[in-house]
C-alpha positions as CSV (number, residue, x, y, z in Angstrom):
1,X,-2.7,-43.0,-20.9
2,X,-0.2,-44.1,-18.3
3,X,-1.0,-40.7,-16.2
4,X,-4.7,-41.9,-16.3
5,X,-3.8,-45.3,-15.2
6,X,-1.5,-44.5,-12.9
7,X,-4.6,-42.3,-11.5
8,X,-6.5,-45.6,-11.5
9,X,-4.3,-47.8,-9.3
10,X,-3.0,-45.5,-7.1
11,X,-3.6,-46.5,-3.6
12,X,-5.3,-49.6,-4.3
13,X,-2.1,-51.5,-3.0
14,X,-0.7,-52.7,-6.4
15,X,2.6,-51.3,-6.1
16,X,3.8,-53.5,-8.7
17,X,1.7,-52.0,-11.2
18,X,2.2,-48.4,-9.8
19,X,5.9,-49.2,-10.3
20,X,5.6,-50.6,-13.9
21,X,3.6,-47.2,-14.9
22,X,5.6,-45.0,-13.0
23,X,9.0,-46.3,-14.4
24,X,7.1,-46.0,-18.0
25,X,5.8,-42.6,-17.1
26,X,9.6,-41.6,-16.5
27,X,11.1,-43.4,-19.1
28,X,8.7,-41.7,-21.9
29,X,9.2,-38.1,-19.9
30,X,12.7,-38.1,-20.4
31,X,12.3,-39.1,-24.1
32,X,9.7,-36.1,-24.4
33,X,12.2,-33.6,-22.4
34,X,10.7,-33.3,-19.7
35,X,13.2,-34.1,-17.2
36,X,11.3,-32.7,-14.2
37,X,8.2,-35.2,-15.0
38,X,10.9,-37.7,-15.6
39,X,12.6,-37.3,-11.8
40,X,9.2,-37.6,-10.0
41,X,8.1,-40.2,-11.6
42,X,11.2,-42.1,-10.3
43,X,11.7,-40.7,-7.4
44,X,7.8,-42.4,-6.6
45,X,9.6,-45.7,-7.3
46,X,12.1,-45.5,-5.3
47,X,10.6,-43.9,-2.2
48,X,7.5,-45.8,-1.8
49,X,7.8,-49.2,0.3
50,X,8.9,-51.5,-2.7
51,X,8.0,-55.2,-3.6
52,X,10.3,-55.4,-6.5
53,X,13.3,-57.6,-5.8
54,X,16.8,-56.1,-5.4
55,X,18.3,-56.5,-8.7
56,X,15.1,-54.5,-10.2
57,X,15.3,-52.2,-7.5
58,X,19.3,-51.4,-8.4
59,X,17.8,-51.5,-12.1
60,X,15.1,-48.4,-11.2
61,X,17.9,-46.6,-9.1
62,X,20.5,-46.7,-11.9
63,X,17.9,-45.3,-14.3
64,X,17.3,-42.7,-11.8
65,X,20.7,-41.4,-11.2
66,X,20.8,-41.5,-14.9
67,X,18.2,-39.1,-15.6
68,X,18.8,-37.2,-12.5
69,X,22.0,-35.9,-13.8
């Protein structure tokens, strides 16, 4: 479901919601073992122009390098 909304608001300029669903996209992939899923989905986070503030930034990059490794 999260693929096919992520699908939905990509583009649109809702980068808040593209970051919610893309965190929640990574989140579950690493859960499922799917750790290559997992990294894109965070890596979209973290390279896209960002409106989150700074602490939920540091929060998205920690959970990141956490997966990542």
């Amino acid at each position: 479901c999260y693929c096919q909304a992520l699908q939905v608001y990509k583009g649109k300029g809702w980068t808040l919601a593209e970051d919610h669903i893309n965190f929640t996209i990574g989140r579950q992939s690493f859960t499922l073992r799917q750790p290559e899923n997992a990294v894109a989905a965070f890596r979209h986070i973290l390279i896209n122009d960002s409106k989150q503030s700074a602490v939920q930034q540091a929060a998205f990059l920690r959970e990141y390098l956490y997966v990542y490794k």
